[in-house]
C-alpha positions as CSV (number, residue, x, y, z in Angstrom):
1,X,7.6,55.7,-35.0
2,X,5.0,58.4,-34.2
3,X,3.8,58.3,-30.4
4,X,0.2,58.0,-32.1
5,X,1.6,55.0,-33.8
6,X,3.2,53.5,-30.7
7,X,-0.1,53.7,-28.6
8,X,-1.5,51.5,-31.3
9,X,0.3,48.8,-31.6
10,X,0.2,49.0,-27.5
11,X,-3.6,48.6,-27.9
12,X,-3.1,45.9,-30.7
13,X,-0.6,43.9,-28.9
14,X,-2.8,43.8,-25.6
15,X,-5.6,43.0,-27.3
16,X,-3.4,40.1,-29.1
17,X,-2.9,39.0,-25.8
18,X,-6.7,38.9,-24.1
19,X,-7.7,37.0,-27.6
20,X,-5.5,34.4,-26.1
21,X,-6.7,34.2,-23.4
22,X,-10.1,33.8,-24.2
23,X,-9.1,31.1,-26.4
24,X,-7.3,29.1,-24.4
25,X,-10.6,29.5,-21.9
26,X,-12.8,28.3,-24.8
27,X,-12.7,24.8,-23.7
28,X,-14.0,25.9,-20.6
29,X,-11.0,26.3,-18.7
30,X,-11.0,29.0,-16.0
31,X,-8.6,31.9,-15.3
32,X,-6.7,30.0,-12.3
33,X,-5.5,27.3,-14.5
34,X,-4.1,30.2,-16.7
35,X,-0.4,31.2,-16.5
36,X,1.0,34.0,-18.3
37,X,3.5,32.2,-20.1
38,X,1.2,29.6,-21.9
39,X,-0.8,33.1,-22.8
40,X,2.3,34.6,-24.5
41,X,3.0,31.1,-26.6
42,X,-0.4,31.3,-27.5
43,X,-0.6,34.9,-28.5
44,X,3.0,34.4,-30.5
45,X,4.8,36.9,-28.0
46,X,7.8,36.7,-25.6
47,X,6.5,36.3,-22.1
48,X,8.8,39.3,-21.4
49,X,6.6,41.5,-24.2
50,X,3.5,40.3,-22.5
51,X,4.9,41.4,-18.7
52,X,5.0,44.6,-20.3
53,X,1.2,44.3,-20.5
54,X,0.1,42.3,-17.8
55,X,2.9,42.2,-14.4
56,X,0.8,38.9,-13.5
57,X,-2.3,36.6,-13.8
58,X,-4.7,38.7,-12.1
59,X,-4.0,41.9,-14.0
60,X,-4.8,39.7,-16.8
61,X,-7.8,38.5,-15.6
62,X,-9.1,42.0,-14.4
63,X,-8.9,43.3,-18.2
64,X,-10.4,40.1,-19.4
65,X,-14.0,40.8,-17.3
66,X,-13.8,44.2,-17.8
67,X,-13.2,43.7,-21.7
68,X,-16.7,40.4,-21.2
69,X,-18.5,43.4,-19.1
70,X,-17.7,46.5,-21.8
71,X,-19.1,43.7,-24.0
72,X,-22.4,43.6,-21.7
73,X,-23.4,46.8,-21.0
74,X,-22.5,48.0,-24.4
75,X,-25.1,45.5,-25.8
76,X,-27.7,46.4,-23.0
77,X,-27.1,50.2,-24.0
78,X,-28.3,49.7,-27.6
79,X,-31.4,51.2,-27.6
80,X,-31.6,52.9,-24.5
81,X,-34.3,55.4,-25.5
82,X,-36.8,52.4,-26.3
83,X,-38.0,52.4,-23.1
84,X,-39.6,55.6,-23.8
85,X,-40.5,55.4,-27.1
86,X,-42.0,51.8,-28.0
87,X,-44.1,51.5,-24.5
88,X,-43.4,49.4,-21.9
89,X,-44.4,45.9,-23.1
90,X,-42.3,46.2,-26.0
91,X,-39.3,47.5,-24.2
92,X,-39.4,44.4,-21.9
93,X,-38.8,42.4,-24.9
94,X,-36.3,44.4,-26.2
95,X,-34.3,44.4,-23.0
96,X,-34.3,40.7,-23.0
97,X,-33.9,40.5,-26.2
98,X,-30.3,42.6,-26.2
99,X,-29.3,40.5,-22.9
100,X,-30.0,37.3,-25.6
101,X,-27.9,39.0,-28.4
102,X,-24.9,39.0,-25.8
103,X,-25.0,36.1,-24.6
104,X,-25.0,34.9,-27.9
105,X,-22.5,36.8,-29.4
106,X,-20.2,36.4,-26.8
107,X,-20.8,33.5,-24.8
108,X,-17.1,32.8,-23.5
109,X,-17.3,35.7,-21.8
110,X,-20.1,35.3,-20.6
111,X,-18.9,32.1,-18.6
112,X,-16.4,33.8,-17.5
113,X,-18.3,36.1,-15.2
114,X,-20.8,33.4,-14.1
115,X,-17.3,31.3,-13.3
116,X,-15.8,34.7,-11.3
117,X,-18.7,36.2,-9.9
118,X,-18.8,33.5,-7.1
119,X,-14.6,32.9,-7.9
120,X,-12.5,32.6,-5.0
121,X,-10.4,36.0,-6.0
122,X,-12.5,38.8,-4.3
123,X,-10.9,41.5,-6.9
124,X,-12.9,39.6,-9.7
125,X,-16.0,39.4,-7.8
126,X,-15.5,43.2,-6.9
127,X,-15.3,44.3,-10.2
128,X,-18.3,42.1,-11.6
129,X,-20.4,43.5,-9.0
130,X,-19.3,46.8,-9.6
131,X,-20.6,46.9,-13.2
132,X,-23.8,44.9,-12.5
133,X,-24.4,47.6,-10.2
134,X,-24.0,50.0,-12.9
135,X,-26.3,48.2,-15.4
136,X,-29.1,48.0,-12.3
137,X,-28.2,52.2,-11.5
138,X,-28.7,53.1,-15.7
139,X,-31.8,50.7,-15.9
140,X,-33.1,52.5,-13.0
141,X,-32.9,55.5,-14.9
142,X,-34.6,54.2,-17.6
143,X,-37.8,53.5,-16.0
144,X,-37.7,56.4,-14.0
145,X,-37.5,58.5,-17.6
146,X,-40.4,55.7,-18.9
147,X,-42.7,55.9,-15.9
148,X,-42.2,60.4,-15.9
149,X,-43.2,60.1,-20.0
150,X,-46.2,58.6,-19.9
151,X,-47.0,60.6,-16.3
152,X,-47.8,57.8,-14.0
153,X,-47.0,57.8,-10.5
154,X,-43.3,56.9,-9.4
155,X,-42.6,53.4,-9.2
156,X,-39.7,51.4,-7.1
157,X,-37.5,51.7,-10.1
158,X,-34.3,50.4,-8.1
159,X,-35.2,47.5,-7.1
160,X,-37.6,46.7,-10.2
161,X,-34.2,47.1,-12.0
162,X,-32.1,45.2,-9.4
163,X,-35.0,42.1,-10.1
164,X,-34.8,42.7,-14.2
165,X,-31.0,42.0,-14.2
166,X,-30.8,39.0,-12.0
167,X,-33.9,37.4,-14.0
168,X,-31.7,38.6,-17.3
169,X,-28.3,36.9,-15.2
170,X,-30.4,33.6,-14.6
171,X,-31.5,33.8,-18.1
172,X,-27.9,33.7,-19.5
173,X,-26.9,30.8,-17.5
174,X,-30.3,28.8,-18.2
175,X,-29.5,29.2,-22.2
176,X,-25.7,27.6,-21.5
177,X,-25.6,24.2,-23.4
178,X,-28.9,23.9,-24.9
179,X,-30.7,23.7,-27.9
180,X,-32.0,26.7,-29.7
181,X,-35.9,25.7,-29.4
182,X,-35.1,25.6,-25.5
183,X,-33.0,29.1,-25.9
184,X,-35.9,30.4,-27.5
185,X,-38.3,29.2,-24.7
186,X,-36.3,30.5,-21.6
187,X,-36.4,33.9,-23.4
188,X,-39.7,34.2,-24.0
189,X,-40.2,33.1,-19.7
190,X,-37.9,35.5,-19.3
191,X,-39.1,38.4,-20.8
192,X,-42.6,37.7,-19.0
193,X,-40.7,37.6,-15.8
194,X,-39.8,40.9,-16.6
195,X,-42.8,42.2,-17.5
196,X,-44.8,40.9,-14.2
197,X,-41.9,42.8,-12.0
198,X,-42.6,45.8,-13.6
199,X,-46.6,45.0,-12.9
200,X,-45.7,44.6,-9.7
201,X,-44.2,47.5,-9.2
202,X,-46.9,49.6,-10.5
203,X,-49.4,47.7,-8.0
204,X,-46.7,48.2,-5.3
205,X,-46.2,51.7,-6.1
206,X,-50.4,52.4,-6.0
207,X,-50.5,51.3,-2.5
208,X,-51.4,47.4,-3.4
209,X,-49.3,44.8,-1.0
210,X,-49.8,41.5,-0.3
């Protein structure tokens, strides 16, 4: 076999393996009640094939969020350039919009970083941060681009971002469990909460303060 070949079926096998997991999860069970073993009879392997992969429960769990969070800010990247292009009010509802798609699309992951961002293992809630952070930092840069475009004056893009993703977070975990009338409703609120920050932050930026 080809080393090409081998790093294949490496990827394929390890992906075998978090597809067990998340299924065993799909009840709602968390990573803690996990053990590596159960994974393997799930995913059809020898639990001495899956410590080839994974040496233990939390190197599982590490490639599990970062696998729910590639998910994430690949869905929030679709469409970057909108921002620019479509003006401001319909860029909102784009941004919420995406945010909606992913939570959809992949709502057992989604649980699974509301359940280990406030987790009791601090290398989980690390590594959740760490990649909200990055979603707040390339927003950021977004509106930045936006705001230089259409040549207004410089707005608090950080922390307009910073308020956009917790609004989007709270959003995610308002649409768990109910029906798709109320789904629809919380996104609609949501995208106007995310339009009134970025009022706000023109106001803020023109010298208006409460």
């Amino acid at each position: 076999m080809s080393e090409g070949a081998r790093q294949q079926q490496k990827k394929q096998t390890r992906e075998r393996i978090l597809d067990a997991a998340g299924r065993l999860m799909a009840d709602g069970r968390g990573l803690d009640s996990l053990g590596l073993r159960e994974v393997a009879r799930e995913a059809g392997l020898a639990a001495t094939s899956l410590y080839n992969h994974f040496p233990d429960m939390e190197a599982l769990g590490l490639a599990l969020i970062d696998r729910a969070c590639f998910h994430l800010r690949s869905s929030m990247a679709e469409g970057r350039r909108s921002m620019i292009e479509v003006g401001a009010a319909r860029a909102v509802r784009e941004l919420v919009a995406r945010f909606v798609r992913f939570q959809q699309d992949y709502e057992n992951e989604f649980r699974l970083l509301v359940q280990q961002r406030l987790g009791r293992r601090s290398s989980y809630r690390r590594r959740i941060h760490g990649e909200l952070q990055l979603m707040v930092n390339e927003l950021a840069e977004d509106v930045r681009e936006a705001v230089a475009a259409q040549d207004r004056p410089p707005v608090p893009a950080q922390r307009e971002a910073e308020a956009a993703i917790a609004v989007m977070f709270g959003l995610g975990i308002a649409m768990l469990d109910v029906s798709p009338a109320r789904r629809r409703e919380l996104a609609e609120n949501a995208g106007d909460q995310v339009e009134i920050i970025a009022l706000g932050g023109r106001c803020w930026a023109a010298g208006d303060r409460l």
